[in-house]
Every structure is written in structure tokens, then in C-alpha cells.
C-alpha positions as CSV (number, residue, x, y, z in Angstrom):
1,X,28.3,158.5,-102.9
2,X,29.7,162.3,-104.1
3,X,27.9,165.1,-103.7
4,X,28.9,168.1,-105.0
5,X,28.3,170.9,-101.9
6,X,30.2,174.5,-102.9
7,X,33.6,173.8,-103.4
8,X,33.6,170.4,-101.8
9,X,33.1,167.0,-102.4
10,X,31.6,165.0,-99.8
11,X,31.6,161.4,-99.0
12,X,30.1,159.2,-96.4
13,X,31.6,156.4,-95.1
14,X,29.7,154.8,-92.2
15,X,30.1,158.2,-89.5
16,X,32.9,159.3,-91.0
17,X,32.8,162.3,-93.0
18,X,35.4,162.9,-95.4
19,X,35.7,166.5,-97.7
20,X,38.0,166.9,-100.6
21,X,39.2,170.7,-101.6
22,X,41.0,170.2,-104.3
23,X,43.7,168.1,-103.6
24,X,43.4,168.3,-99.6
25,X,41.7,165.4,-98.2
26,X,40.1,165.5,-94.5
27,X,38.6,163.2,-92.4
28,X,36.0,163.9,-89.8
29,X,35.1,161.3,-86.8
30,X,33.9,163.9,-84.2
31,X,32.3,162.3,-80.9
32,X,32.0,158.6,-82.5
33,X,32.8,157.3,-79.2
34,X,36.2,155.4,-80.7
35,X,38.7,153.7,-78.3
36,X,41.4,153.6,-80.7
37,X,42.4,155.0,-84.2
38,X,40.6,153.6,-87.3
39,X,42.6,151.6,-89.8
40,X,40.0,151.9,-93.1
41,X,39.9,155.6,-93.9
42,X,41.6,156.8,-97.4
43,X,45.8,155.9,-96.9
44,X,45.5,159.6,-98.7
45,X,44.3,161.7,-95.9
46,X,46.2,165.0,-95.0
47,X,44.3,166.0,-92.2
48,X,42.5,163.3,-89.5
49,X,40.3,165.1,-86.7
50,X,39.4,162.9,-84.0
51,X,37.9,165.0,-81.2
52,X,35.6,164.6,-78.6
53,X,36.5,160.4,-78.8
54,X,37.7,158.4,-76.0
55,X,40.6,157.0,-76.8
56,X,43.1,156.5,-73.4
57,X,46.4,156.1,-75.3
58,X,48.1,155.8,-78.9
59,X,49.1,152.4,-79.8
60,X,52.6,151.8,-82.1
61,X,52.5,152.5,-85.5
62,X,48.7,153.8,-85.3
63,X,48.7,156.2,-88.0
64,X,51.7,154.4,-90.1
65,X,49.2,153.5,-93.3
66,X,48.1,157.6,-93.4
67,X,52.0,158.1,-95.0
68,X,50.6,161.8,-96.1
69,X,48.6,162.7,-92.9
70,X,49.5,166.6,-92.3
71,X,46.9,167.8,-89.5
72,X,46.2,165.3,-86.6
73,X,43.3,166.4,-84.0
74,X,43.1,164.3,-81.1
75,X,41.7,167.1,-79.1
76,X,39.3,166.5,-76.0
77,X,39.7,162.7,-75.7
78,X,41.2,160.7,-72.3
79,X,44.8,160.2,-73.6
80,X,46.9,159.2,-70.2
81,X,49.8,157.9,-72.5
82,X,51.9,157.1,-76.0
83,X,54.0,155.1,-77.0
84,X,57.3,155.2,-78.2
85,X,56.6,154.2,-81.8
86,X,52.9,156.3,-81.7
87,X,53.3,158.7,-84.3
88,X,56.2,156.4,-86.7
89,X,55.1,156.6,-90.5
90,X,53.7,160.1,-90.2
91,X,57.2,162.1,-91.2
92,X,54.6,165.2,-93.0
93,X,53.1,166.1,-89.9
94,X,52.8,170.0,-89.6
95,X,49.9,170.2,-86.9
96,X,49.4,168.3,-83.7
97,X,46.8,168.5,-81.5
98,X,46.7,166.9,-77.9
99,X,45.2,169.4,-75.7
100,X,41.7,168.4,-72.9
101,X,43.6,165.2,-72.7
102,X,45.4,163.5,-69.2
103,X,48.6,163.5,-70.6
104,X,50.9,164.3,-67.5
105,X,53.9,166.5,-68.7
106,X,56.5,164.6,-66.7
107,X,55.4,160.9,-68.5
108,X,56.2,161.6,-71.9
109,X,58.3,159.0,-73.3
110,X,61.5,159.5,-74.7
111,X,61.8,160.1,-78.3
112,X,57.8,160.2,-78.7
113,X,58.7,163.4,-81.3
114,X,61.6,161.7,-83.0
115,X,59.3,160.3,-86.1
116,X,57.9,163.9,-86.5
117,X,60.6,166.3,-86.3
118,X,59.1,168.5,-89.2
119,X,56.0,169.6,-86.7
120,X,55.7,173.1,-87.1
121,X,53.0,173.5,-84.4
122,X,52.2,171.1,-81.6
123,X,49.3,171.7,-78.7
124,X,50.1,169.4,-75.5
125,X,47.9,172.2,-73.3
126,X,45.1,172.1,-71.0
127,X,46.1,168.3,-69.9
128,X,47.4,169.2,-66.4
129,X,43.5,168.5,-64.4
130,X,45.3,170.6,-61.1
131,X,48.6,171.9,-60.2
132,X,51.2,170.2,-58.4
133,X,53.1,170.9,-55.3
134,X,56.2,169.2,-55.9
135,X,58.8,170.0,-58.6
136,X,57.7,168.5,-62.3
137,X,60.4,167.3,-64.3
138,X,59.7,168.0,-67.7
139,X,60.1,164.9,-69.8
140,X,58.5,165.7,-73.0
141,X,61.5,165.7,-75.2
142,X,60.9,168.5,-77.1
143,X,64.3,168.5,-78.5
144,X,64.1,166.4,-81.2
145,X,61.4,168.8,-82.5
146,X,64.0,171.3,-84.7
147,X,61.4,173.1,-87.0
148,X,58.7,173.3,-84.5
149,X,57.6,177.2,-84.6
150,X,54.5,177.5,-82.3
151,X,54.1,174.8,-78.8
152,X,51.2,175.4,-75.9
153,X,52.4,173.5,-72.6
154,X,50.5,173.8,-69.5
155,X,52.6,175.3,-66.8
156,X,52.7,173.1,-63.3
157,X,53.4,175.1,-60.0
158,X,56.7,174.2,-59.6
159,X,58.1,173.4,-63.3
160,X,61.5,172.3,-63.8
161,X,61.9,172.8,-67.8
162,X,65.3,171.3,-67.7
163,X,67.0,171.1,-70.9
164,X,64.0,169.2,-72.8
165,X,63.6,172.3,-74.9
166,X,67.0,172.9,-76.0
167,X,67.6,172.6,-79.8
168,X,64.7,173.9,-80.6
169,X,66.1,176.9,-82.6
170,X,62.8,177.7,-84.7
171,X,60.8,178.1,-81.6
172,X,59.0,181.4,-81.7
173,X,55.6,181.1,-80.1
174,X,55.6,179.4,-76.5
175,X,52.1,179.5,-74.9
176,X,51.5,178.5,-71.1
177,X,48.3,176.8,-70.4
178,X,46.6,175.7,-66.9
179,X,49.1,177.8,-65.3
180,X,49.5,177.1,-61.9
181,X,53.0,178.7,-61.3
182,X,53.5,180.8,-57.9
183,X,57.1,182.3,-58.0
184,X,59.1,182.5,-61.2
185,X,62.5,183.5,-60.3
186,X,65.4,184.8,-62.6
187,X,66.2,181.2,-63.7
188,X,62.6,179.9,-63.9
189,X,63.1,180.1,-67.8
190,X,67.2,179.3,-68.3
191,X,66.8,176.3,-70.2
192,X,64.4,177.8,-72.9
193,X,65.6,178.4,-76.6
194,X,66.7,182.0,-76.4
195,X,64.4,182.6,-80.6
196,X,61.4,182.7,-78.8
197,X,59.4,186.1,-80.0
198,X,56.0,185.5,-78.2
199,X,55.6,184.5,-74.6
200,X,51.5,183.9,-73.5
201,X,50.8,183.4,-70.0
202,X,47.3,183.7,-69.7
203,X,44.9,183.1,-67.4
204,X,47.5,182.3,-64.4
205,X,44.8,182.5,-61.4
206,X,47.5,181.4,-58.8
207,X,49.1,184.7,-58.2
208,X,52.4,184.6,-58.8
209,X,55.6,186.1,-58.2
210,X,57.9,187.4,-60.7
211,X,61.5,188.3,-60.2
212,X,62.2,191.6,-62.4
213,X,65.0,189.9,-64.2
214,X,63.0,186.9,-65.1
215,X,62.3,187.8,-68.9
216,X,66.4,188.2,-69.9
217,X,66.0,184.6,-71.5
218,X,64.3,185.8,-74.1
219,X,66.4,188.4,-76.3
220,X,64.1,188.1,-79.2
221,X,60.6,188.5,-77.1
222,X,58.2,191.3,-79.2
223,X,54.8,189.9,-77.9
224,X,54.3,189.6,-74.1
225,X,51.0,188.3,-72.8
226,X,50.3,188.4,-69.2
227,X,46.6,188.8,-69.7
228,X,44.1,187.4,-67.1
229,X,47.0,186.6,-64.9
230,X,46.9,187.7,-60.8
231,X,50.1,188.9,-61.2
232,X,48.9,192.7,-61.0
233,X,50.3,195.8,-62.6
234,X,52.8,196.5,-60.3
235,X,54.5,193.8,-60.8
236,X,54.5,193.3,-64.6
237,X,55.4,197.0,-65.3
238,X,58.6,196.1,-63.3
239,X,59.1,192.7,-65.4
240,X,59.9,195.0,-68.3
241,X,63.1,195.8,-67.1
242,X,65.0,193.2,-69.2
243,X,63.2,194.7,-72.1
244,X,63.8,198.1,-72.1
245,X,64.6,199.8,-75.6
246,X,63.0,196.5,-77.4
247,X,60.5,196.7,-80.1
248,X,57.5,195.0,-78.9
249,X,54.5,194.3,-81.5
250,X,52.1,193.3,-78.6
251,X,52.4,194.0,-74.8
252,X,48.9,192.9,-73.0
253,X,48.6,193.5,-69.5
254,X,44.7,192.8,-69.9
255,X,43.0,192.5,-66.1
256,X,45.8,191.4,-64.1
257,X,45.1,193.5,-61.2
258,X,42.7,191.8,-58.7
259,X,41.5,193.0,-55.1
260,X,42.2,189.2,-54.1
261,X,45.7,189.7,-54.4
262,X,46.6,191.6,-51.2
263,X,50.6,192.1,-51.1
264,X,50.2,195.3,-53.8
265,X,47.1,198.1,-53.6
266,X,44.5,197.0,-55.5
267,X,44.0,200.8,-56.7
268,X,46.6,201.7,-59.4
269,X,48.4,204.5,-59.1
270,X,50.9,205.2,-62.2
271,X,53.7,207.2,-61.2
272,X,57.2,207.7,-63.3
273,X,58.9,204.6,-61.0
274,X,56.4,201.9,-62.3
275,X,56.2,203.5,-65.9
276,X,60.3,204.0,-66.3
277,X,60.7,200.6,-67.8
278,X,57.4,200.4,-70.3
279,X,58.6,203.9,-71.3
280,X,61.6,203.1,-73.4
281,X,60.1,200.3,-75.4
282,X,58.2,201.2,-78.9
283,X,54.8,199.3,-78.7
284,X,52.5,198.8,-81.8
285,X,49.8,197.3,-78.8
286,X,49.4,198.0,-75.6
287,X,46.9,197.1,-73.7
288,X,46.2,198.0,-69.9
289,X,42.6,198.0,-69.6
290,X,40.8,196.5,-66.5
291,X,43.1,197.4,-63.8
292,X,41.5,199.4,-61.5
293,X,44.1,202.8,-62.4
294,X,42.2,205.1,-60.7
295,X,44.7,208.1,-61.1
296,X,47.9,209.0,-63.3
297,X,50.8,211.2,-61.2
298,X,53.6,213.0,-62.7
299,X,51.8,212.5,-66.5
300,X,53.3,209.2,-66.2
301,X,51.0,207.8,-68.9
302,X,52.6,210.0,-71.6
303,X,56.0,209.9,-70.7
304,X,56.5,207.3,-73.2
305,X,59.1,208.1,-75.9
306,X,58.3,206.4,-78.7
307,X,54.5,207.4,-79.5
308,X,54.7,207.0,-83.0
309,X,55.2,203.1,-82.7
310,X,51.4,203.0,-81.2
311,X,49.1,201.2,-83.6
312,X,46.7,199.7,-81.0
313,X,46.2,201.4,-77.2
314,X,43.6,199.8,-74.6
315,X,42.9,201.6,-71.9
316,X,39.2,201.3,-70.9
317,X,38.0,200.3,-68.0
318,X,39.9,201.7,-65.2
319,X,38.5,204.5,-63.8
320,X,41.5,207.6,-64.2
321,X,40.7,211.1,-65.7
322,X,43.1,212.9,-67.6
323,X,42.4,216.1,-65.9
324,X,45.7,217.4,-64.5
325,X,47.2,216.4,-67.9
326,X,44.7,217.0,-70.2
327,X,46.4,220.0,-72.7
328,X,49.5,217.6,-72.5
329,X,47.5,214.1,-73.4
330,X,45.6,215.9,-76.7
331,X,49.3,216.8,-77.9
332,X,50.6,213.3,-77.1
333,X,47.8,212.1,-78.5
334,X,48.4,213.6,-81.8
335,X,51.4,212.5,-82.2
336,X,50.5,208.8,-82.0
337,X,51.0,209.2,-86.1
338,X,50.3,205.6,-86.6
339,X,47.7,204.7,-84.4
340,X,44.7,203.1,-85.8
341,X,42.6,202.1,-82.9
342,X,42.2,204.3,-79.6
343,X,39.3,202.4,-77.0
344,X,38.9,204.9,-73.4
345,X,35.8,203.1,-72.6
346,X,33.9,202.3,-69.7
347,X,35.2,205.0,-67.8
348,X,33.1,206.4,-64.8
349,X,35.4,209.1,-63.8
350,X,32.6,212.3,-63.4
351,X,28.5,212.9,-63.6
352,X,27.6,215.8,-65.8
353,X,25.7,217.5,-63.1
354,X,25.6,216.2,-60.0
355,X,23.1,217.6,-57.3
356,X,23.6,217.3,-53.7
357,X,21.1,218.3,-50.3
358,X,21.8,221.3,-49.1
359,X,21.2,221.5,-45.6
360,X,22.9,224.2,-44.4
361,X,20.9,226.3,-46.5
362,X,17.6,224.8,-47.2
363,X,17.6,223.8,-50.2
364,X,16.6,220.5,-51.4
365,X,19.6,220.4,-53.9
366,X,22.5,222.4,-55.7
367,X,24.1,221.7,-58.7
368,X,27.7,221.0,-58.2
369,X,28.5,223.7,-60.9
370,X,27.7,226.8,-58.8
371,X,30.1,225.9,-56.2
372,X,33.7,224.9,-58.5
373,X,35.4,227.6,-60.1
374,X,35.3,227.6,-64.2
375,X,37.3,224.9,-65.6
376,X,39.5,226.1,-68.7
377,X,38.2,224.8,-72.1
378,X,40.2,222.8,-74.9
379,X,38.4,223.7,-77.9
380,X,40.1,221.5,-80.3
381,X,41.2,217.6,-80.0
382,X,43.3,216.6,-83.5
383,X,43.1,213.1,-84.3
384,X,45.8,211.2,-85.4
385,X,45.7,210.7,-89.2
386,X,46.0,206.8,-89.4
387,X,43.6,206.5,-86.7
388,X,40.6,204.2,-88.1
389,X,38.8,203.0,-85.1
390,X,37.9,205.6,-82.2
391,X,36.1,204.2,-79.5
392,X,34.4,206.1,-76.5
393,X,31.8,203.8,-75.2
394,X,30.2,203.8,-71.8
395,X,32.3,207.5,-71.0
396,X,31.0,209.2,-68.3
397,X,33.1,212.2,-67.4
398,X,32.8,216.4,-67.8
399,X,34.7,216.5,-71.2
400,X,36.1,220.1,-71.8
401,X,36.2,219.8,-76.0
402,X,34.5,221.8,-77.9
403,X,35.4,220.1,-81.5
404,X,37.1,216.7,-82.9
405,X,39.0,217.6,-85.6
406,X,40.4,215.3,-88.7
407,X,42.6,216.3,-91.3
408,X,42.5,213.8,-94.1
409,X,42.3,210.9,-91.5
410,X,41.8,207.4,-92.4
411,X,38.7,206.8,-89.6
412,X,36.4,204.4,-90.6
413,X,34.4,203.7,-87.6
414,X,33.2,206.0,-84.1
415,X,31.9,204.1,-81.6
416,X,30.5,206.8,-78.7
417,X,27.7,204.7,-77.2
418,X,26.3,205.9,-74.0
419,X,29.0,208.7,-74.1
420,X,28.3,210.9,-71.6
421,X,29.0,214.6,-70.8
422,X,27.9,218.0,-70.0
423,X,29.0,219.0,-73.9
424,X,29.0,216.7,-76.8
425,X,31.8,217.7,-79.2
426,X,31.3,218.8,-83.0
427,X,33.1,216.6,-85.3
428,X,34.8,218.6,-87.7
429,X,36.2,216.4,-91.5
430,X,38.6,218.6,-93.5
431,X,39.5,217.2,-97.2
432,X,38.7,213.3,-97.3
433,X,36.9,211.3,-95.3
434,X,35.7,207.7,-95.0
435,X,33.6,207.1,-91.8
436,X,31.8,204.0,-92.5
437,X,30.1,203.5,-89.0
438,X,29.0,205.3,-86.5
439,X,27.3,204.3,-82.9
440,X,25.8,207.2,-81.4
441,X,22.9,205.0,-79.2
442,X,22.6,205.5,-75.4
443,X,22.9,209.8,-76.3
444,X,20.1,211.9,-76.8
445,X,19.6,212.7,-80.3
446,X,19.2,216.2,-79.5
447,X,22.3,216.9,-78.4
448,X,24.0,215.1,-81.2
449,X,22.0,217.2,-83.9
450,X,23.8,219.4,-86.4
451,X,27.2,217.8,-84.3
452,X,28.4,215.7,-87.7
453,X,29.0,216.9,-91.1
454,X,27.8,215.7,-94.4
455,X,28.8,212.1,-94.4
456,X,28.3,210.1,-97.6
457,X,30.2,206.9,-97.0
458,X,28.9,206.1,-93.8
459,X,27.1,202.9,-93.9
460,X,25.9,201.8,-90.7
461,X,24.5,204.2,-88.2
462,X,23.2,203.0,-84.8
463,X,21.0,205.3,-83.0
464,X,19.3,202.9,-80.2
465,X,17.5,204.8,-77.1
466,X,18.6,208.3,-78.1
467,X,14.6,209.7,-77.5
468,X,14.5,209.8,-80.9
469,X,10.8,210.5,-81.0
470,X,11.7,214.4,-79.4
471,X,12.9,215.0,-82.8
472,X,10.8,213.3,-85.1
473,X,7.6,215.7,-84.1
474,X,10.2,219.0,-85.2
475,X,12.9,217.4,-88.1
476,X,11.2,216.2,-91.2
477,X,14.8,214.9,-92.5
478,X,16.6,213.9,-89.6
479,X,19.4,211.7,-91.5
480,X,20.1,213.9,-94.4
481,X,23.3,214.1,-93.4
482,X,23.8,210.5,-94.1
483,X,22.1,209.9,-97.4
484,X,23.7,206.7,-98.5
485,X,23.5,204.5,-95.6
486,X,22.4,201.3,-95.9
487,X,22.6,200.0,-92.4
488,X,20.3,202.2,-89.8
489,X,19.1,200.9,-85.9
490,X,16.7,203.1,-84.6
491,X,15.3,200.6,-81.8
492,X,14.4,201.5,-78.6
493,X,13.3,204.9,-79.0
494,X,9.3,205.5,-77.8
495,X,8.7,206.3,-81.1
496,X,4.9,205.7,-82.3
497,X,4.4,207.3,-85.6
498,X,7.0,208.3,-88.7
499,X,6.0,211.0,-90.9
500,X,5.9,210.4,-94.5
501,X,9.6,212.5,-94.7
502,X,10.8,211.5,-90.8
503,X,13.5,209.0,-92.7
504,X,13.9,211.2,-95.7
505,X,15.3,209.6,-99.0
506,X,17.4,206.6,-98.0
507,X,17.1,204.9,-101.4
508,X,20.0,202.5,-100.2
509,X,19.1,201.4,-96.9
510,X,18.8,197.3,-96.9
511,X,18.3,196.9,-93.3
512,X,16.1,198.9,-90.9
513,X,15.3,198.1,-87.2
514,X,12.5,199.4,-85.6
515,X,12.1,197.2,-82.7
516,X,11.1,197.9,-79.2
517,X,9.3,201.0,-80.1
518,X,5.6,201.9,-79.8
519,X,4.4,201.5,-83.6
520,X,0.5,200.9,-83.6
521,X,0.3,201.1,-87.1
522,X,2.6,200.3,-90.1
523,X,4.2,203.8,-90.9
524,X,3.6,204.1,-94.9
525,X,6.5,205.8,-95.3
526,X,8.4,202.9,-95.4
527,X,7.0,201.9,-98.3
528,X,9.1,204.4,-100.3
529,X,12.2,202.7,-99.6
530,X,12.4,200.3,-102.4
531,X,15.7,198.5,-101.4
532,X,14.7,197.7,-97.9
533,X,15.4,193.6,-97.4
534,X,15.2,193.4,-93.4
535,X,12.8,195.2,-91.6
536,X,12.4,194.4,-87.8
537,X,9.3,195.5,-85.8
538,X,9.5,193.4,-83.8
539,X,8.3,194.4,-79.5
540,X,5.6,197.4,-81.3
541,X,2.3,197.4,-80.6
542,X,1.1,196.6,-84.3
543,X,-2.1,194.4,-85.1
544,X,-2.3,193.6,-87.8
545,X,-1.0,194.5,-91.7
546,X,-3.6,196.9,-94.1
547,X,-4.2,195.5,-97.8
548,X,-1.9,198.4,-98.7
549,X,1.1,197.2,-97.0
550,X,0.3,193.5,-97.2
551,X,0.6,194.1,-101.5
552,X,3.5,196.2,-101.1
553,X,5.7,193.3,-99.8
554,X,4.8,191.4,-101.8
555,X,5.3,193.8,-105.3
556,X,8.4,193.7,-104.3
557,X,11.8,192.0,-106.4
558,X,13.9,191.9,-103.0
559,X,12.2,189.6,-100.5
560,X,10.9,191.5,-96.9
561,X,11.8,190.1,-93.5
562,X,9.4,191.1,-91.8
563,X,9.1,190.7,-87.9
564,X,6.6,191.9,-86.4
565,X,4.7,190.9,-82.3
């Protein structure tokens, strides 16, 4: 039977599902409970997906009849073993996936690959169930696999690679899964091809050691993934040493500093020793967020000389001010020319006005800012024109900028959610701009009044518990600034009336939340806005619908979603 679905054709053969997209044919026999491959599908299959099965090895020959098979998933099954001849009569392979299985690195047999050589990407990972004390031989043969480009391996605690990888000259993309590796030495990675360009270790939770010349095998590394890893940020600052002038398009030193591992501090301080090696390499992403940095000595952060390669920096959540460098950082900031997304999030350096007992005195409380001197303002930050995402969510800290300013900058979207400080800066557009979205929720809406200018290609604007209501008894046309957004969340916000011009004239908005408020009655000025689709009211206090209301949904061309407790 064919039915036409979209751009498919489907057809059902007993529980097997196969779809044809143009002239690319797939097979589907997901969680079918099979033992061993089936022999009655289409010989014309390019791509066979056979997860979530329970097959316990590959017989000889098994997929010989599917001569034009391309993409084979055997993903999440209990493979313990293959044969010699398991993948002969599939020369087209380009895709092979093995990972979940019980396939033991060290029991591979010999020439397993040979039939397959053209594999461009093969996944053996996540087969390792715990890691072994002993030295693992690695059997799996890899070199007869010439043009494979991308391979995920799991990484045993004491690994010997041998020389099962050499010859594999089109290698580029080596991933380590189920890592269990403690020390990796200088020669820990000798035998690798030397083409490799992106090294993942991820995940690594049995800390490990790692000699600082360890990463000289690879002359051709420009992504470096240590993310996850207990390996902490000590350490893998020092790793870069073999590195040092390289151009890197990704180093990710994501939350590799943990308390449990007890031979380095688990606070972070940067200082010009650990940052002398990241320093000379140009980095289009870096991120070092999640590492407990708690202060920056000797500017160490911007000591970097190549801060026009930035395209992507990460530095939120750690919990370091910029303080003592703070005239420095805004100029280094700047001249990240080609940066595009900036994220200093989640960073609880400083309350805006802290009060504390005064008992010396009397008093019940002082404010903090009677008793430190005046700190000097920065009146203008100057973002980098390429910048297009700008993200300051969860920020807790005394800012001392007056004003953002952008000269024909490319930012689309501003994320300041729950940013917090004793002055929120005006943003300042000269010549074009193009912000799109814009998260202001978690701020009072009364200090971010008047702070934005005219903005007619924003889109989405997310305003959630602001105490939006303090303004909508004063400001007839709060969003004026914003007239052609069609995206606007204004939930959680006590508010429990709209006035027939609180929204003024949004003729495009499309989708409107007004949940978690404390709406008793259905505000008729929403009836105005005649392109409206989804409405949620949903968490009000709202009865019940007037005839009014009830006729003006349903006059409508554009069908209502209308939620409503």
C-alpha cells in the first residue's frame, strides 16, 4: 500500500516501515524485538535502522543482498561480537552505527572493516559497561578504514591504542566515549594519525591526569573538547602548551572544575602563569563557564592577543567581577571585532544594596553605600559591531555603566533576564539596527522604562514578572516603542485589568501570553488586535466568557487559542 505523506512515500510491510525520498530508500524496524538481521526488505535500501533490537552478534554475509545499503543503525541492541565476514557485500557504506552495544574494544576481529573501507563515519561508543584496570589492547583494526573522517571510541582506563589506528590519514574527528582514563601521559596518544583536527573528551568523571606535553600528537588539532571532564582548569590551561600560536575554531573547557577533585583548589584563580599558554592561540570559541573562577589577577583574562579571532566567548557561571579591570575589559571588549555571541550569565558577584545590623550604633540596618567611598563611573560600553547575541542573564553585581552603545551593529537578540543592579543602562542604536528579541523579564519595568529606543524590527519581547501592573495604572502606551512586534510574554505580572490603550496598537502581534496574572474579566481591549492567533490566559481568575467576547472569536478569519482556568 502507498500513501502519499508530504514528500514521502510510505509503505508497510508487516512492522517494518519503509519511506522513499526521492531516490533514497530507508528502512525502519525500531524495537521489533529481532535476534538477527532480516533477509526480505527491498535489496534497494540505502539506509537500514535497526535500533533498540536484540540482536547479540552479526552473522557472515548478513547484509550481503542490501548491495546499496549506505547508513546502517544497529544502535542500542546487545552486540557482544562480529564476525569476520559481517559486513562483506556492503562496499557503499558511509555511516555505521554500533554504539549502547557490549562490544568490548579489545575483541574486535581482525579485518572486521576490510569489506567497508569507504566508511566515512563509524560510532563503536558507549559499549565499554565500566572501566578496566588492566591495560586494553586495542584490537579494532581501524586501519583498514582509509577514508574514515569522523570515529567515537570509548576510552578504557588504561588504553593501549597501539598502532590499530595508523593509516588512517583522513581521520579528522576522534571522539572519546565512557571515558574512564586516569593518567594520560606524553605518549598516551603516539600511535594516533597525526590529521586529526577535533579531539572530544567529554564527560571523563574519573579525574585524570594530563601530562602538559600530551597534545603534541596532534599538529593539526583546532577543536579541543574537555568538557564535563574532572580534569579541572588548572590542568587543561597547562595542556595548551603544545598548542600555543595554533588557530583553534573551538576550545571548551565547559565545567571541568569540581570540589571532588582535591589535588588543585577548587576556587579559580586566573593569574598570567595559567593563562600564558591559552593566550597566544586565536580562538573563534571559547568557553570557560562553570568553573568556580572566583577572581581574575594581573587582568589575566584579557591578556589574550588575538581578540579579533573571538566569534563565541562563554564565561557564565563562575562567580569573578571585573572590577579591578573594568576600564581595561570595556576596551578589550571592543575590540573583539568579530564576535557574535557574548554570555556573562549567572554571575552572583555583588547585591545592589545590601543592609547590615548595626549594633555598634543602634540602628537596625545601614546601607552598605554610606560606608564605601564613591566608585568611579564608566559611562559608555561600545559593543562590538558583529556582535548578534548579547546575553546577561541571572547578573547580579553593582554595574557602573551608564549607557550601551551600538554603532551600526549586527545584534539581533538581548537577553538581560533577572539582570540585576543598582543602575540599569540606556541602550543607545546609532544608524541601523536589527534587534529582533529582547528578554527583559525578572526586571522591574520601571526601571527599564524610556531605557530603549524606538525599535521596529524587534519581534519577540519577553517581559515576565517585571510588576508590570505599577505601570499599567500611569502609561497608556507602554510598548510604543516596539510597534511591530508580533511575539509579546507578559505573564506573571499581578496584573488584573488592561485599559482599552494599556497594549496600544500592536496590529501585528500573533501571540500574546497573559498567564499567571490576576484577570477577573476578559480585558476588551484585546479585541482590537485583529491578528492575534494564540492567546494564553491561562492561571487568571476569569469565569466565564461575555456574549461580546464569545462572538468576537469566533468573527474571526485566523482561528483563537484560547486558554483560559
Amino acid at each position: 500500500m502507498f500513501v502519499l505523506l508530504f514528500k514521502f512515500v510510505q509503505i508497510s510491510k508487516a512492522n517494518c516501515k519503509i519511506q522513499v525520498e526521492k531516490v533514497y530508500k530507508s528502512a525502519f524496524l525500531l524495537a521489533e524485538g529481532l535476534v538477527s538481521v532480516p533477509q526480505d526488505l527491498p535489496v534497494d535500501i540505502n539506509r537500514l535502522d535497526l535500533r533498540w533490537n536484540n540482536l547479540t552478534t552479526i552473522q557472515n554475509f548478513a547484509f550481503a543482498r542490501y548491495t546499496v545499503l549506505e547508513h546502517l543503525y544497529i544502535r542500542d541492541n546487545q552486540l557482544r561480537s562480529l564476525r569476520i565476514y559481517s559486513f562483506c557485500g556492503v562496499q557503499n557504506l558511509q555511516i555505521l552505527a554500533l554504539s549502547g552495544n557490549k562490544l568490548d574494544v579489545s575483541v574486535y576481529p581482525y579485518g572486521v572493516f576490510r569489506p567497508i573501507e569507504n566508511l566515512k563515519y563509524l560510532d563503536v561508543s558507549r559499549n565499554m559497561e565500566n572501566g578496566k584496570t588492566d591495560e586494553v589492547v586495542y584490537s579494532l583494526a581501524f586501519n583498514h578504514l582509509v577514508q574514515l573522517r569522523e570515529l567515537h571510541v570509548d576510552l578504557v582506563s588504561k588504553p593501549n591504542l597501539s598502532k590499530s589506528f595508523m593509516g588512517m590519514n583522513n581521520l579528522q574527528k576522534l571522539w572519546f566515549d565512557y571515558c574512564y582514563i586516569h593518567y594520560i601521559s606524553n605518549k598516551t596518544f603516539t600511535s594516533l594519525p597525526k590529521n586529526i583536527t577535533d579531539l572530544r573528551m567529554q564527560n571523563c568523571k574519573s579525574f585524570f591526569t594530563i601530562e602538559s606535553d600530551a597534545l603534541r600528537h596532534f599538529p593539526s588539532l583546532n577543536v579541543l573538547d574537555f568538557s564535563g571532564s574532572h580534569i579541572h582548569l588548572h590542568q587543561a590551561l597547562r595542556s595548551l602548551y603544545p598548542l600555543q600560536n595554533y588557530t583553534m575554531k573551538e576550545i571548551n573547557f565547559h565545567h571541568i572544575t569540581y570540589s571532588s577533585i582535591t589535588r588543585y583548589d577548587y576556587d579559580v584563580i586566573l593569574s598570567k602563569e595559567m593563562m600564558k599558554y591559552i593566550a597566544t592561540i586565536c580562538i573563534q570559541t571559547l568557553d570557560m563557564s562553570y568553573n568556580n573562577i572566583v577572581a581574575i589577577k594581573e587582568m589575566s583574562l584579557i591578556m589574550f592577543r588575538h581578540p579579533e579571532c573571538f566569534i563565541n566567548v562563554i564565561l557564565s557561571a563562575n562567580r569573578f567581577g571585573i572590577e579591578q579591570m573594568e576600564i581595561e575589559f570595556l576596551d578589550f571588549f571592543y575590540k573583539m571585532t568579530n564576535l557574535k555571541l557574548f554570555d556573562f550569565s549567572y554571575l552572583p558577584l555583588e547585591f545592589k544594596n545590601p543592609v547590615f545590623p548595626n549594633i555598634l550604633y543602634g540602628s537596625p540596618q545601614n546601607n552598605i553605600e554610606e560606608r564605601i567611598p564613591a566608585i568611579k563611573k564608566i559611562k559608555t560600553l561600545f559593543l562590538p559591531k558583529q556582535l548578534k547575541t548579547l546575553r546577561l542573564t541571572h547578573f547580579m553585581a553593582n554595574m557602573n555603566i551608564d549607557e550601551i552603545r551600538a554603532v551600526n551593529c549586527s545584534l539581533s537578540t538581548i537577553d538581560l533576564s533577572y539582570f540585576q543592579s543598582k543602575v540599569f543602562p540606556k541602550f543607545i542604536f546609532e544608524n541601523n539596527h536589527y534587534i529582533i528579541e529582547l528578554d527583559l523579564s525578572g526586571i522591574s519595568a520601571l526601571n527599564t522604562k524610556s531605557k530603549f529606543p524606538q525599535l521596529n524590527a524587534l519581534l519577540a519581547l519577553r517581559m515576565r514578572q517585571t510588576q508590570l501592573c505599577r505601570l499599567i495604572d500611569t502609561d497608556t502606551n507602554i510598548f510604543s516603542w516596539a510597534p511591530k512586534m508580533n511575539n509579546l510574554d507578559i505573564s506573571s505580572n499581578f496584573i488584573w485589568y488592561l485599559k482599552e490603550n494599556s497594549l496600544g496598537d500592536l496590529s501585528n502581534l500573533y501571540f500574546l501570553n497573559l498567564s499567571n496574572n490576576i484577570l477577573q474579566y476578559f480585558p476588551t481591549s484585546l479585541t482590537k488586535l485583529e491578528n492575534i492567533h494564540t492567546l494564553d490566559l491561562s492561571f487568571n481568575r476569569l469565569i466565564a466568557l461575555n456574549e461580546h467576547t464569545r462572538g468576537w472569536i469566533d468573527s474571526q478569519q485566523i482561528k483563537k487559542i484560547l486558554k483560559y482556568i
